[in-house]
N, C-alpha and C positions, 0 to 999 in steps of 0.2 A: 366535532371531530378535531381531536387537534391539529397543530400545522406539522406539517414536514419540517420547518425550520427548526422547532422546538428542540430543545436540550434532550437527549433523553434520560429517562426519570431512572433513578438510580436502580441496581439490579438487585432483585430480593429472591431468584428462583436458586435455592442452594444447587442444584443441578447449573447452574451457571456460575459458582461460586467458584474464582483463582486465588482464593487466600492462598496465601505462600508464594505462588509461582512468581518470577522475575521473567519480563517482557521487555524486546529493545523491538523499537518500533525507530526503524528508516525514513529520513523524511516526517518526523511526525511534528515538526512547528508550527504546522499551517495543513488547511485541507484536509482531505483524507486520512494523512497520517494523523493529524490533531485528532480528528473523532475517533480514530479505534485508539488510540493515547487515553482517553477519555473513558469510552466506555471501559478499556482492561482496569484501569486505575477504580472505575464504580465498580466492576467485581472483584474486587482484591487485590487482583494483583500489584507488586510492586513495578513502574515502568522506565523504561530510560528511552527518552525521547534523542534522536540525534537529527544533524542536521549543518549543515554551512555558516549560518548567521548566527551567531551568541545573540546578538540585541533579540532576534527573533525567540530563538530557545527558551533565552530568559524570560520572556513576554511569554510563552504559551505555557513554561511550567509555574507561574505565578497565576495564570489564567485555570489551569486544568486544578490547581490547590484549590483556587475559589470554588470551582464546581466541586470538587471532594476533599473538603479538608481533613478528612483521617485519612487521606490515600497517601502516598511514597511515590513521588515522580521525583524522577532526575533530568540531565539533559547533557549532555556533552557532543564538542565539534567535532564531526566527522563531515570526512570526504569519501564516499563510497569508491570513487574512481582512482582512487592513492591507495594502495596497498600496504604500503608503512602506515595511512592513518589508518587503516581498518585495525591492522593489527596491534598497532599501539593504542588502540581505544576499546577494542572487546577486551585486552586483555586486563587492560586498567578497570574495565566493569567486572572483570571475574573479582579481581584483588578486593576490591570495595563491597560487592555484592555478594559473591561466591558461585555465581551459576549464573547463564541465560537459560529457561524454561521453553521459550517463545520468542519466536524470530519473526517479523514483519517486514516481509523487503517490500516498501512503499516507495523509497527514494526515486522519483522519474525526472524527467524531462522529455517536452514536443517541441520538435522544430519543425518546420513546412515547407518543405521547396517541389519542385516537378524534380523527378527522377533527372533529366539531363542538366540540372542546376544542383543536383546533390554531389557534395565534391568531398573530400576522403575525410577532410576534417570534420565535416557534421556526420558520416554515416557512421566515426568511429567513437563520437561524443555520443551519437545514441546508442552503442551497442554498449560504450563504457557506464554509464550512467543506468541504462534499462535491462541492462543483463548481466553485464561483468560484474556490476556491483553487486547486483545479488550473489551471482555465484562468490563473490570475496566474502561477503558476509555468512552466506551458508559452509561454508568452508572453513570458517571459524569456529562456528560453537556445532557440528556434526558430530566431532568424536566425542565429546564427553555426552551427548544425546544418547549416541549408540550405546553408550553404558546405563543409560536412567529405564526408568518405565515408564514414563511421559514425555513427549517433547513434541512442537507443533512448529513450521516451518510452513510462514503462509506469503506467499506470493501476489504480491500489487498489479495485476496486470492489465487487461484493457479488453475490450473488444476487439480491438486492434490485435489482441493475440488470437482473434478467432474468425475474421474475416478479413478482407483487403479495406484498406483507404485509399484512394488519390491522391496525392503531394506528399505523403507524409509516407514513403516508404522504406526508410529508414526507421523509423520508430515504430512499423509495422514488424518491419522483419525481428526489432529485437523484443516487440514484444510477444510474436510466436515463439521466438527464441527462450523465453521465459518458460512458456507454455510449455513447450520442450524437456525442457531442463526439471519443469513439474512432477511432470509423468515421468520422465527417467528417473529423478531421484524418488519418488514413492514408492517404485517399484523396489530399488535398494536397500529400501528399510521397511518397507512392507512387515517383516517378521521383530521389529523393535517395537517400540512403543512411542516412535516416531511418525505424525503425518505429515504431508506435504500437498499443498494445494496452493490452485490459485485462484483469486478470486478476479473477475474480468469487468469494472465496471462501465460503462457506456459513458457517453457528457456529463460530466458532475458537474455541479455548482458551485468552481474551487477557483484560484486564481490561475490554473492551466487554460480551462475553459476559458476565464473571460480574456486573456490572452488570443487566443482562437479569433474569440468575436471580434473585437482587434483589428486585427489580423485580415478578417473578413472583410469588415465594415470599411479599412484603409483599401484594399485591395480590389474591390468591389463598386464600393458607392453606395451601401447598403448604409443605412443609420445602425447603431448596436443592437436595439431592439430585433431591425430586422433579421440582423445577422444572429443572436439570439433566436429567435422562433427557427430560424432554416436549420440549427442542432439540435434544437428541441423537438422538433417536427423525423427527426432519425428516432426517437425514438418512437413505437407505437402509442404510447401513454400521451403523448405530446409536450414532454415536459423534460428537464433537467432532473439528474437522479442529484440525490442530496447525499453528500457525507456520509451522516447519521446511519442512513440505508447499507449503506458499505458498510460499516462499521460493525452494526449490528450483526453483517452478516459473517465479518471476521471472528468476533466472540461466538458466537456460534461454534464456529470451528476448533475452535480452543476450550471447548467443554469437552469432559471426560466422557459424554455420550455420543461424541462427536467421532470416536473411534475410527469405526468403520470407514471415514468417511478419509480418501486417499487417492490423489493423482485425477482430482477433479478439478476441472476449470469453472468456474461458477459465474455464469453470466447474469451482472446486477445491470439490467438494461434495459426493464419494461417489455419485453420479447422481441427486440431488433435484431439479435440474430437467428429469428426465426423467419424474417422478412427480405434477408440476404441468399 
């Protein structure tokens, strides 16, 4: 059986095929964002990676060529929480590109405190980073969507957008706030040729999480290992979800059979929110 960690193998099902479409994937240097960057680039698509860090950027669209070298990846600085850089950077991708097709709001950040230690500056860093930026970025390429016959608008969200956490209620609230913002907007375009969802994935295997363990392990006493099994163990699988899984499940959603499919929260989390 192969491993979870593995690459995955390039995509041959024409029913999965984005030749032509242009993808900007939020957050896609690292993590999560890197693998659906990845897999849209193995279906055709052309993608433009954004993100904070150039050194980073540059390192993952050299890395995502090696995995497809006849793919079209780009990358440019963005700050989803600046509003002048959103809009001077979708618009710079329109000039160069001509269209975004597919919108992936991945861009997050977790911070951790008890509710009575969450103080105004972290609760509005998470709603600016975990929600505001999204809606900046959907905000963006909507209207020229509302005129196409295809356009896919897929949402990064969490579990966390579908049940409670302790410490982390700040990054709870904005990623129901995501949630939210899903289901209202699929309903608005509902009659386009626009979908919008979100996809919710559990503990990934990304540098968020091992942050977390961290986190844990200082706070705690726990070794990393330990503090690793106590996330893995939320899940019912008993394991860390990987990237690739996500990933997989965002291209998914960006196939044309994928239509129907609108103002869904997709829980990639082993069935942990069915144990809540």
């Amino acid at each position: 059986m192969p491993s979870l960690l593995a690459m995955p193998e390039p995509i041959a099902n024409a029913d999965q095929s984005l030749a032509g479409r242009v993808a900007l994937v939020t957050g896609g240097s690292r993590g999560i964002g890197r693998a659906i960057a990845e897999v849209l680039v193995q279906a055709g698509a052309t993608v433009v990676i954004t993100g904070r860090d150039t050194g980073r950027l540059a390192a993952s669209v050299e890395a995502i060529h090696a995995l497809a070298p006849s793919g079209a990846v780009h990358a440019i600085a963005l700050d989803v929480t600046d509003t002048a850089s959103v809009t001077r950077e979708f618009a710079d991708v329109r000039e160069r590109i001509g269209r975004i097709d597919i919108l992936v709001n991945n861009a997050g950040e977790a911070a951790s405190a008890p509710f009575h230690r969450t103080d105004e500056a972290l609760w509005e860093r998470m709603l600016q980073v975990n929600l505001t930026g999204a809606w900046r970025c959907t905000r963006e390429v909507l209207p020229p969507l509302m005129k196409a016959e295809y356009g896919r608008v897929i949402n990064i969200a969490s579990t966390a957008g579908l049940v409670g956490y302790a410490y982390v209620s700040a990054y709870v609230a904005a990623k129901h706030g995501l949630v939210g913002l899903t289901r209202s907007l699929a309903l608005e375009t509902a009659r386009t040729g626009i979908t919008v969802n979100a996809v919710c994935p559990g503990y990934t295997d990304t540098d968020l999480v091992r942050d977390a363990v961290n986190t844990i392990a200082t706070k705690t006493g726990k070794t990393e290992d330990e503090a690793r099994a106590s996330l893995a163990a939320v899940n019912p699988q008993g394991r860390l979800v990987q990237p690739a899984e996500v990933a997989r499940c965002v291209l998914w959603l960006c196939a044309p059979d994928a239509r129907s499919i609108t103002g869904q929260s997709i829980a990639i989390s082993g069935g942990e929110v069915m144990t809540r």
